[in-house]
C-alpha positions, 0 to 999 in steps of 0.5 A: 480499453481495460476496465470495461464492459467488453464481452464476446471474442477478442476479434482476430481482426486486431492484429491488422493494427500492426502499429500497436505498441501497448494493447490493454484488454484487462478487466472486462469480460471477453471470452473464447480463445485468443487470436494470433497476434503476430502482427503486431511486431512492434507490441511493448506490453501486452495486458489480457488480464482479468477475462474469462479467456479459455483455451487448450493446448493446441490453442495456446500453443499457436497464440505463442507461436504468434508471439515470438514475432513480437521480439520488442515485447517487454510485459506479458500478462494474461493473469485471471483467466481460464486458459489451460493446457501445457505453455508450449516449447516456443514460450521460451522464444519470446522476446529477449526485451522481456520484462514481465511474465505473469500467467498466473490464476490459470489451469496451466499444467505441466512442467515448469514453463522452459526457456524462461532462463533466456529472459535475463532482463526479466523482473517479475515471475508470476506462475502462482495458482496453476497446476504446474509440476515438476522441479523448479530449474536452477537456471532461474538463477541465471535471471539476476534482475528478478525482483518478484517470483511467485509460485504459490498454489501448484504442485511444484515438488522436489528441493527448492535449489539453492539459487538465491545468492544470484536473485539478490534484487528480490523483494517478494519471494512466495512459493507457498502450497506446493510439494517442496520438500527438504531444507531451506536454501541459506542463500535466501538470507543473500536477498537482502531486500526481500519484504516478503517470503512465504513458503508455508504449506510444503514439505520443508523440514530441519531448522529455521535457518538464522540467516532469514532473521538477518533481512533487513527489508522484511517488513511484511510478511515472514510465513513458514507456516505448515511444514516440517521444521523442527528445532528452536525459533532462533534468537535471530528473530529479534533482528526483524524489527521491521516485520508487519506479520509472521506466521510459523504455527503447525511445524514442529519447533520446541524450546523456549519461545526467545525473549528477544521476539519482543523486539519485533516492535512493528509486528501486527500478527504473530502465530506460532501455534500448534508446534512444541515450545515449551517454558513461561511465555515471555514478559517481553511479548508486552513490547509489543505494541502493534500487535492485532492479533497473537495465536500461542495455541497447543503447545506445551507452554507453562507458567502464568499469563504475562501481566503485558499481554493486557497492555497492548491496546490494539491487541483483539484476538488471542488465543492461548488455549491448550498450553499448561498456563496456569495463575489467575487471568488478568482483567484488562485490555484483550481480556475484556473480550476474550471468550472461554475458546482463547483460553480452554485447555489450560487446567491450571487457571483461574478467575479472580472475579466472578464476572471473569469466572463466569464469562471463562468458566475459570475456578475462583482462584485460592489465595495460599495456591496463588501466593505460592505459584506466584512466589514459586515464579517470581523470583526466576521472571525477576532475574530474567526481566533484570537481565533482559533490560541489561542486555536490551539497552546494550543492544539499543545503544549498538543498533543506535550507533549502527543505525547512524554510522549506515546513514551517514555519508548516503544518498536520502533518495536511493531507491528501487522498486520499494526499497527504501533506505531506513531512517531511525528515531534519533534521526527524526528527534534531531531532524525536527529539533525534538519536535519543536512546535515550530516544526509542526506544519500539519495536523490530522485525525492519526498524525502530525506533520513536521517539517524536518531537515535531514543531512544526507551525503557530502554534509548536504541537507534536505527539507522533508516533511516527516508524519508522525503516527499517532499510535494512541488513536485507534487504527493508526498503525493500519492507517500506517501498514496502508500508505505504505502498501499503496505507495509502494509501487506507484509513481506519478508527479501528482502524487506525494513522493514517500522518501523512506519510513520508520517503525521503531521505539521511542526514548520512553519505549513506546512505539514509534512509527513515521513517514519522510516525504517530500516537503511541499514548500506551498502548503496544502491547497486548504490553507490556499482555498481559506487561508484565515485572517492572519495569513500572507498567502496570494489567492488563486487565479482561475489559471492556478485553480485549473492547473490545480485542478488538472493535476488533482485529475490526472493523480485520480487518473492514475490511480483509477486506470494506470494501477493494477489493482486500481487504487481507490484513494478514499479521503479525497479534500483539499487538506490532502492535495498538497502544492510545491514550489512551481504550484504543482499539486500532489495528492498524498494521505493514502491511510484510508486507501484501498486497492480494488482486486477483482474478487475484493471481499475486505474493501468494505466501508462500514469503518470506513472514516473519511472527511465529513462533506467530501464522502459518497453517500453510498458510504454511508449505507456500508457500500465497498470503496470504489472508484466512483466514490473517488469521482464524488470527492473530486466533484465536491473538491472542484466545486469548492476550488471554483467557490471558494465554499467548504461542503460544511460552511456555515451557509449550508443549512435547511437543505442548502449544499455546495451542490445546490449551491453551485447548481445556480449555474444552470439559471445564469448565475455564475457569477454568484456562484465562484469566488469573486476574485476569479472574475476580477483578477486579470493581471495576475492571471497574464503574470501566472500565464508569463511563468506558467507551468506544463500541466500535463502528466502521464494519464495516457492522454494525447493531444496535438494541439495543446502545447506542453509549455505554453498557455498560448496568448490571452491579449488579443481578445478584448476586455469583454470577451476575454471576461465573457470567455472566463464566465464560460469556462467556469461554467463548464467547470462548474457543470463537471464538479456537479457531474461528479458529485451525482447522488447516484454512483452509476452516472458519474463519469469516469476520472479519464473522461472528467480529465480529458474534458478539463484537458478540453476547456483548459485548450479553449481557454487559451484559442483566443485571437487565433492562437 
């Protein structure tokens, strides 16, 4: 029942359906306190998140008293609420089948919860955004499994303990506002797959261990940010080459910035200001090609302005101000935008144009002093850059090398909870042979899709598909940084298997970015709706267009109501919806997906760039992505599945839409309306139906009646009925499409309504001559 309106007290009345297994109350907005629930013993997952809940410490003392009857409970969330109090002693009695304990975004007090070392099966730990005290115990590392634990927002204090050899499955590691105080633990560089460590804004103070550069998988976030951490950024950092974002700004760091920071080539954001690094700012930051955003402020950095900076053309926000830069300013690039706050505090500069002298209230730069510095600078930068290149293409054939010898011999397909096995730019040259055009099975507004084969263990090979960003397109690497964080921790069979990723460089050092996906040896449901003159294809059959339409629904579904946050995909048409060798549909492209938080402030659609024909209308008024807007895709997808018609044909003129197209359906016209081929194309539906396919996926939906692997019989009804009974059901199908694509977001249906009611007529088109 997630997902509602619901308001008012969650009756106590509940807990009489002892029988329940799976009780999700999230995202509605009931309120008062929480009834026992101790009834329900054979409760699996249990989801209060995202109310307006509220209690003491009596009242949530007896609601976990309640709970321990519960002893099969495997996910426990009572996420965004207002429940406080202290969680009482009987939390760590709970079922020992414990899997997931979020309490986070509370006004819990008190120490840090007990007992919680008994759930040895535990994955995730989520207490952020509280007002817990205290120490955190080491028992906690007796929770081997722990993939995720946050702590942020609370007043935990003391030394972090040295726990982490043991957690070694962690992937996000946030414990960030708190009071922690003295030394890093090094066993943080044991958890070798953490994408994520953020333990800015405590007390920590001694040097940025080197082992925290030594994570491979940390690819999105490094934060040690506001502490007090004193002693050079170590030249380990250079190891990071995966990393999205690192922010080590307001500590008290010195020494020269290392020239190896430049091959973090994948990173977005860079902050290191307010610390006291010293010395010229390094050329090597004009590697850098993905970077958005760059904060060098308030240190004591020296020397000219590296000519790269202006290179980087993703490159909006800068800020080098109150260093001791000086020279003139370059023109180009970031410079363009820049105003005189990026750069004030810095006495040495100046403009070599009047525009830029004005713009950054910089002196007009004197020739001899220019000459003078530059000559004074070059000289050093020249040897330094020499040698640099030296070491970078020892250290590129090393890795090269290294890179190779891990993949070799291992499985493409191991896998965890986002973890991915990495694959490099040598291996995606020689997998597409060179990006022969023979290999080019796709093309889109950022990327282009090849096919590719890869070797994996015992010599064997797979097919894949392998996207290709391209980088010189402006927001392709958010469009990337966006697919990989939606599809990493959702799963389902109608949706587009990511293998593993890239970020790297090319051979001409420009920046590299990939996706490997599973290979759909049937194409993209657009070449089967308009296949053009020269192709070989067989057209679709109702029973096809069904099925694929089914599954499309239940992909949505899934997104919709089985995520947390809900996702919402954004760009939905039949170019993405990609089919398999059974003809199982799977939705992919998730570059312009959003996910949906609560509180979602940067969904809004004012950049948003979908597919002409398939966006909202509200979208076009500046109107945040939603679900509803999903809602409308699908709609003009099925109207264009059934017709055979695209949202842009060349028909569609002075007033004329798919939409008012299809509405002759109301006046008896279906005929006129579908592509003919449905309607005639009875011998290939009974060949579809004789090897059909189950069509029904994880969407939560239950019926009896309707048999996962069979279609049921079509030959006992006469020809005229069994046409009759098409015209039906394509009429019903049409009127849903219709549904869906309403100008007025608030009566569309939901995507669980839409696809029980494609469930239904799916089951009706089958019950013939008794079956």
């Amino acid at each position: 029942m997630s997902g509602n309106e619901f308001n008012g007290p969650i009756p106590s009345s509940l807990s009489n359906i002892s029988g329940i297994e799976y009780l999700y109350l999230s995202r509605n907005d009931f309120r008062g306190s929480i009834p026992s629930l101790g009834k329900m013993t054979d409760l699996l997952e249990l989801n209060l998140a995202n109310n307006d809940l509220i209690s003491t410490t009596d009242l949530i003392g007896r609601f976990f008293d309640s709970l321990t009857n519960c002893t099969h409970l495997e996910v426990f969330s009572l996420t965004t609420n207002r429940l406080a109090g202290q969680l009482p002693t009987s939390n760590g009695n709970l079922s020992t089948h414990l899997q997931d304990f979020s309490v986070d975004d509370n006004l819990f007090s008190g120490s840090f919860p007990r007992g919680v070392h008994n759930y040895r099966n535990l994955t995730i730990l989520d207490l952020q955004q509280n007002s817990f005290t205290g120490s955190v115990p080491k028992s906690i590392g007796l929770l081997r499994k722990l993939q995720k634990f946050s702590l942020q927002e609370n007043s935990f204090a003391g030394e972090i303990p040295d726990i982490f050899s043991n957690l070694t499955q962690l992937y996000r590691l946030n414990l960030s506002d708190n009071q922690f105080y003295g030394r890093i633990p090094l066993s943080i560089g044991d958890c070798q797959h953490l994408e994520l460590l953020d333990i800015s804004g405590n007390k920590l103070t001694g040097n940025i261990p080197k082992e925290l550069f030594n994570l491979p998988d940390l690819t999105f976030n490094l934060s040690l940010a506001r502490n007090f951490l004193n002693g050079p950024l170590p030249i380990e950092v250079g190891q990071l080459n995966m990393l999205g974002f690192m922010d080590i700004s307001e500590n008290e760091l010195s020494g020269t910035i290392p020239v190896s920071i430049g091959d973090c080539s994948s990173l977005l954001g860079l902050n290191i200001a307010r610390n006291r690094f010293e010395g010229l700012i390094p050329e090597s930051f004009g590697r850098l090609g993905s970077l958005e955003s760059l904060d060098l402020s308030f240190n004591n950095l020296s020397g000219q302005i590296p000519i790269g900076l202006e290179k980087l053309r993703f490159l909006q926000n800068l800020n080098l101000s109150f260093n001791n830069l000086q020279a003139k300013v370059p023109v180009e690039g970031v410079f363009r935008i820049i105003g005189w706050e990026s750069l004030q505090g810095n006495k040495g500069l100046c403009g070599d144009t009047k525009d830029t002298q004005k713009k950054l209230r910089l002196p007009a730069c004197s020739k001899n002093g220019s000459s003078s510095l530059k000559l004074k600078i070059a000289v050093p930068i020249a040897s330094s850059v020499a040698l640099l290149c030296v070491l970078f293409s020892l250290i590129s054939i090393a890795n090269s090398k290294k890179r190779k010898s891990n993949i070799e011999g291992s499985s493409w397909r191991a896998s965890f909870k986002g973890r991915r096995r990495k694959i490099s730019y040598e291996d995606i040259l020689s997998a597409t042979n060179n990006f022969d055009s023979r290999n080019l099975i796709g093309k889109g507004g950022f990327s282009s899709v090849y096919k590719g084969i890869i070797s994996g263990e015992n010599g064997k090979s797979t097919t894949v598909a392998i996207k290709v960003l391209d980088l010189n397109k402006r927001k392709a690497s958010k469009s990337f940084a966006s697919e990989c964080e939606t599809l990493r921790n959702i799963r389902h069979r109608n949706l587009v298997k990511i293998i593993t990723s890239c970020s790297s460089i090319d051979h001409s050092r420009a920046e590299f970015k990939a996706l490997v996906m599973d290979f759909m040896s049937n194409g993209s449901l657009e070449e089967w709706l308009h296949p053009g003159e020269s192709a070989t294809m067989m057209r679709l059959n109702l029973l096809q267009r069904l099925n694929i339409s089914i599954d499309v629904a239940a992909a949505m579904d899934y997104l919709h109501h089985d995520c947390d946050p809900p996702v919402a995909h954004c760009d939905l048409k039949p170019g993405n919806v990609l089919l398999d060798d059974e003809m199982i549909a799977h939705v992919g492209d998730f570059g312009l997906a959003r996910c949906l938080f609560p509180s979602e402030k940067h969904s809004s659609t004012i950049e948003l760039k979908g597919s002409v024909g398939y966006i909202a209308p509200e979208y076009g008024l500046g109107s945040k992505a939603s679900m509803s807007g999903d809602v409308y895709s699908y709609g003009i997808l099925l109207l264009e599945i059934l017709t055979g018609k695209k949202p842009t044909d060349d028909m569609f003129k002075d007033g004329l839409n798919l939409n008012k197209f299809a509405a002759a359906v109301f006046e008896n016209r279906v005929a006129e309306i579908v592509d003919p081929g449905m309607l005639e194309d009875d011998d290939d539906f009974e060949r579809s139906n004789s090897t059909s396919r189950n069509t029904y996926t994880n969407s939560n939906i239950s019926n009896d009646s309707i048999s996962g692997g069979s279609h049921g019989n079509i030959n006992n009804e006469t020809g005229l009925n069994w046409q009759s009974r098409k015209e039906e059901c394509l009429e019903d199908l049409i009127r849903i499409g219709l549904s869906c694509a309403a100008y007025t977001p608030k009566v569309r249906p939901k995507m669980r309504e839409i696809l029980v009611e494609m469930h239904h007529i799916k089951e009706s088109l089958f019950q013939l001559g008794g079956n």
